[in-house]
C-alpha positions as a printed NumPy array, in Angstrom:
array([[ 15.285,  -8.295, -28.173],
       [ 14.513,  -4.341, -27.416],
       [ 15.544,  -2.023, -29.706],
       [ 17.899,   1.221, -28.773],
       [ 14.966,   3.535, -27.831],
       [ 12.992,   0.534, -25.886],
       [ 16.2  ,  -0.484, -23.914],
       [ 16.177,   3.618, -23.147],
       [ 13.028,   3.314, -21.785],
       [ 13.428,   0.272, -19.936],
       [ 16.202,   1.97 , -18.581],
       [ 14.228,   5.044, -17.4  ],
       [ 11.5  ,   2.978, -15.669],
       [ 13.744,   1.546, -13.921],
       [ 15.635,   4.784, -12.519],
       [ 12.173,   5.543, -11.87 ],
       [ 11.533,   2.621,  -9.93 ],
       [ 14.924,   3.223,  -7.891],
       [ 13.578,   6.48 ,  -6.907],
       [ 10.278,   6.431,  -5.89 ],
       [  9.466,   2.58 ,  -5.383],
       [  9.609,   2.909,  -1.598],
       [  6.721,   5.728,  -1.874],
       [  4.523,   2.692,  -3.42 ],
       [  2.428,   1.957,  -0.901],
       [ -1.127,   2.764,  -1.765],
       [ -3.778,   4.613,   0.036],
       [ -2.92 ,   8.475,   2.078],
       [ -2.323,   9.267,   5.574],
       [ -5.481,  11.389,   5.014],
       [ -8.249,   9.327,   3.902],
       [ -7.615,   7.325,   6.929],
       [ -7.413,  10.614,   9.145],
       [-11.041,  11.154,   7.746],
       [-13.325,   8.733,   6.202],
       [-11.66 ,   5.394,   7.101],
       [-12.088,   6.883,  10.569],
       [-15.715,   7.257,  10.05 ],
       [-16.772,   4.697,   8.387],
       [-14.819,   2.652,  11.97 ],
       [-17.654,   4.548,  13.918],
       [-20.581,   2.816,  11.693],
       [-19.549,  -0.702,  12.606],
       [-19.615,  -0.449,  16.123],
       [-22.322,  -0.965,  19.296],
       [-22.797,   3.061,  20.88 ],
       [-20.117,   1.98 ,  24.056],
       [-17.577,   0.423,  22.211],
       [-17.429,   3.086,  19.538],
       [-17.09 ,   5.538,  22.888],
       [-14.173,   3.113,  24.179],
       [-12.876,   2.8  ,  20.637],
       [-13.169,   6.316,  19.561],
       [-11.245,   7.773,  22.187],
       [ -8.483,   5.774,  21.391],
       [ -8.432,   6.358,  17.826],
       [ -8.913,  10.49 ,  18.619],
       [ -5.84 ,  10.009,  20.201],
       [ -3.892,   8.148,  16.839],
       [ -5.48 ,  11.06 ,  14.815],
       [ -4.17 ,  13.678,  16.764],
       [ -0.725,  12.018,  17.239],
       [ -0.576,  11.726,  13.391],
       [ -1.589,  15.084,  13.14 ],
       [  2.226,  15.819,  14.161],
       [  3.295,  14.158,  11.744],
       [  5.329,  12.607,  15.204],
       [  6.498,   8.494,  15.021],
       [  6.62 ,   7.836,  19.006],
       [  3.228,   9.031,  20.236],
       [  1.709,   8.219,  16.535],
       [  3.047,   4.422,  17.035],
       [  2.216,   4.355,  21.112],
       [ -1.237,   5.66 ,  20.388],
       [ -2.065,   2.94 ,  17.769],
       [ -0.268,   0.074,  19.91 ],
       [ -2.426,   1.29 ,  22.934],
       [ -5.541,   0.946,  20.547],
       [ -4.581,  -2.31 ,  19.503],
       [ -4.056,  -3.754,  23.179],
       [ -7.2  ,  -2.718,  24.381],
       [ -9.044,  -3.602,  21.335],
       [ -7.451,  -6.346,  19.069],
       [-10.582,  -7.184,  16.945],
       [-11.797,  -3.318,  16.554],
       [-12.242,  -1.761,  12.73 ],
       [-10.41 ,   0.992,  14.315],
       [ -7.426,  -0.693,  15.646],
       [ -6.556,  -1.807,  11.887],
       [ -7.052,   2.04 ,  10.694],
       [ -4.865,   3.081,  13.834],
       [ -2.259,   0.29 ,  12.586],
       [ -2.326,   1.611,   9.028],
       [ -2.151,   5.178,  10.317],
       [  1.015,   4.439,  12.394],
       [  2.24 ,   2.475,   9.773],
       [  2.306,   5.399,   7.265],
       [  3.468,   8.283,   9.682],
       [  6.332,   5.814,  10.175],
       [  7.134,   4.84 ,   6.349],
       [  6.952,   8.989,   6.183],
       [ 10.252,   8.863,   8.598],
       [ 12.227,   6.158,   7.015],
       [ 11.464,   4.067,  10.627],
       [ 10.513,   0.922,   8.14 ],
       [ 10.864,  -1.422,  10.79 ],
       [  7.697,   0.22 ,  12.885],
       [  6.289,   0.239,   9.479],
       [  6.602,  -3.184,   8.664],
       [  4.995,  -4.07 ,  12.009],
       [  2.502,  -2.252,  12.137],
       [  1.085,  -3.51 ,   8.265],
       [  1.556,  -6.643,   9.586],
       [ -0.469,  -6.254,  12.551],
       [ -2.874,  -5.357,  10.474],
       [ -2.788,  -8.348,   7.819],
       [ -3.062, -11.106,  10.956],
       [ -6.012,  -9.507,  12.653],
       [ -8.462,  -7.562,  10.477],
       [-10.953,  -8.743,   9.719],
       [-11.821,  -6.639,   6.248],
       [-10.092,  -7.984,   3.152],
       [ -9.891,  -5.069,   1.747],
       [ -8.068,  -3.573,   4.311],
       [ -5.89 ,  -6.797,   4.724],
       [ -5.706,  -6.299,   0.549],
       [ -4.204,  -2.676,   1.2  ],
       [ -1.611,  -3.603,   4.165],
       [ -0.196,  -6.353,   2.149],
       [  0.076,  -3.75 ,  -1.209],
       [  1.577,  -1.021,   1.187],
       [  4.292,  -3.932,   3.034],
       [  4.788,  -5.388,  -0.569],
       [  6.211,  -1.859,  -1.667],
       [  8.543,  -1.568,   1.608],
       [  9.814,  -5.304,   1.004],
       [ 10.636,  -4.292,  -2.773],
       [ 12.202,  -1.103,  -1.231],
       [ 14.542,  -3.364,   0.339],
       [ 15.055,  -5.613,  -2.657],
       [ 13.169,  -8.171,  -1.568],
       [ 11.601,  -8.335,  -4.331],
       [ 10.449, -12.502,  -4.481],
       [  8.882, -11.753,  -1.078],
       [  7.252,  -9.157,  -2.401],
       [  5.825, -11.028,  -5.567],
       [  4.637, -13.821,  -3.133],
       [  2.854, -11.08 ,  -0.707],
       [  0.616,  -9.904,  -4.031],
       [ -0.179, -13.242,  -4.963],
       [ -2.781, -13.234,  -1.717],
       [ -4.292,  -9.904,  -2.444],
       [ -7.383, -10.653,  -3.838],
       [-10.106,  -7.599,  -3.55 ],
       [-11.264,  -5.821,  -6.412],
       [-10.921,  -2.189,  -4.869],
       [ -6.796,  -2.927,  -5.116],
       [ -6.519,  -5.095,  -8.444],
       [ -5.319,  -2.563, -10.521],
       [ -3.025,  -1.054,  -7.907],
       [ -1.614,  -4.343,  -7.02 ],
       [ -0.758,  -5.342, -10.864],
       [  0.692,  -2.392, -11.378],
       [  3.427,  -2.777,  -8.48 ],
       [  3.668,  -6.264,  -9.379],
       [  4.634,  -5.003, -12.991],
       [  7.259,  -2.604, -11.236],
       [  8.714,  -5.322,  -9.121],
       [  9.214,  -7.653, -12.007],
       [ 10.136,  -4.813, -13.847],
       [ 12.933,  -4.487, -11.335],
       [ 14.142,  -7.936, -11.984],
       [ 14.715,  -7.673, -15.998],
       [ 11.12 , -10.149, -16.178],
       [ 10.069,  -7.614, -18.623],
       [  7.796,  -9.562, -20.48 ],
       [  6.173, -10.897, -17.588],
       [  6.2  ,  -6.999, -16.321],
       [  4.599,  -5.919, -19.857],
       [  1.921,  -8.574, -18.848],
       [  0.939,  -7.442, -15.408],
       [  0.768,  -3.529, -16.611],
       [ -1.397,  -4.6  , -18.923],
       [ -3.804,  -6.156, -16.944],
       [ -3.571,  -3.172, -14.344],
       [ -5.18 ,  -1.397, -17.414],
       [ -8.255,  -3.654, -18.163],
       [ -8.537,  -3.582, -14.03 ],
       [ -8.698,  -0.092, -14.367],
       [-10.873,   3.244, -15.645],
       [ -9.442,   4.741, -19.385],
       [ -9.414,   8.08 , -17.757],
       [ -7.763,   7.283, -14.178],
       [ -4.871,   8.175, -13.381],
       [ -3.368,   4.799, -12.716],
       [ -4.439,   3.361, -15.517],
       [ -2.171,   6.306, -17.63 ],
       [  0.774,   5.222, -15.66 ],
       [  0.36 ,   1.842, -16.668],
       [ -0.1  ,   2.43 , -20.148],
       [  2.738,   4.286, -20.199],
       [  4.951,   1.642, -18.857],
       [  3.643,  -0.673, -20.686],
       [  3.827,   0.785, -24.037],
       [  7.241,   1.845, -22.698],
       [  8.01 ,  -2.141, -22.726],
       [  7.175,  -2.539, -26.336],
       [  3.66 ,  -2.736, -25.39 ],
       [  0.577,  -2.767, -28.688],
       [  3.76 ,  -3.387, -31.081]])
């Protein structure tokens, strides 16, 4: 059983959670604008980074609008002419966010899951499943969610992806199974990052080191 001031905090993460779970999605808009985008350019033969490249000039400078329709139409055209490109999955992810940004979570939801059935970088496949994990929890779909993390498997998104876990089972009153995962987001994480503060806080918050 928690205690007054533990059920308080409980409480608290969860308002939290209510608030500004749908923003969990990992990753910016403008690391991809800039060095996802070049490090696309490195992994490609000189004419189909020319072919490729144009297309994904075009994403970027749709995004730059901050616009859904020629954001998403950009990447879609990217993705048609080049399925199996590294660029096509940061035009996906690209389109993916503008459209999260605009509440269109349908596009959103598409678009990450373009990107999960044909990159071919785990990491990136790691990152689309974290950012569609957070829209599913958005919608309280929260099992769907839980199952979605259970595939992610690349170190670069460990800590990121116990944390939400912890949030989504925080959501659903598993708390000791939420205390767990925030404490492994911790040990999967640097003392002095910023994540790993967030997750000791939440899961000291839980009773956590008592």
């Amino acid at each position: 059983m928690y205690d007054l001031e533990e059920q308080e905090q409980i409480d608290s993460l969860k308002a939290w959670w209510r608030q500004y779970g749908k923003w969990v999605m990992g990753g910016a808009v403008a690391a991809l604008l800039g060095v996802g985008g070049y490090n696309g350019w490195l992994w490609y033969g000189q004419r189909q980074a020319a072919e490729a490249g144009r297309a994904f000039e075009a994403v970027r400078v749709a995004a730059r609008t901050g616009a859904v329709t020629p954001t998403l139409g950009a990447a879609r055209a990217l993705q048609s002419q080049q399925p199996d490109s590294a660029l096509a999955t940061r035009g996906a992810l690209i389109a993916a966010a503008i459209c999260h940004a605009h509440g269109d979570e349908g596009n959103a939801q598409g678009e990450l899951e373009w990107v999960i059935q044909h990159s071919q970088e785990p990491a990136l496949v790691d990152l689309a499943r974290l950012r569609l994990a957070g829209l599913l929890a958005d919608q309280k779909k929260f099992e769907q969610a839980l199952r979605l993390l259970d595939d992610n498997h690349a170190p670069d998104f460990a800590a990121l992806t116990l944390d939400l876990r912890g949030d989504i089972l925080l959501a659903l009153n598993r708390l000791a199974e939420a205390r767990a995962a925030y404490r492994s987001a911790m040990e999967k994480s640097q003392p002095m990052d910023a994540l790993h503060q967030l997750a000791q806080n939440k899961w000291e918050a839980l009773g956590g080191g008592r």
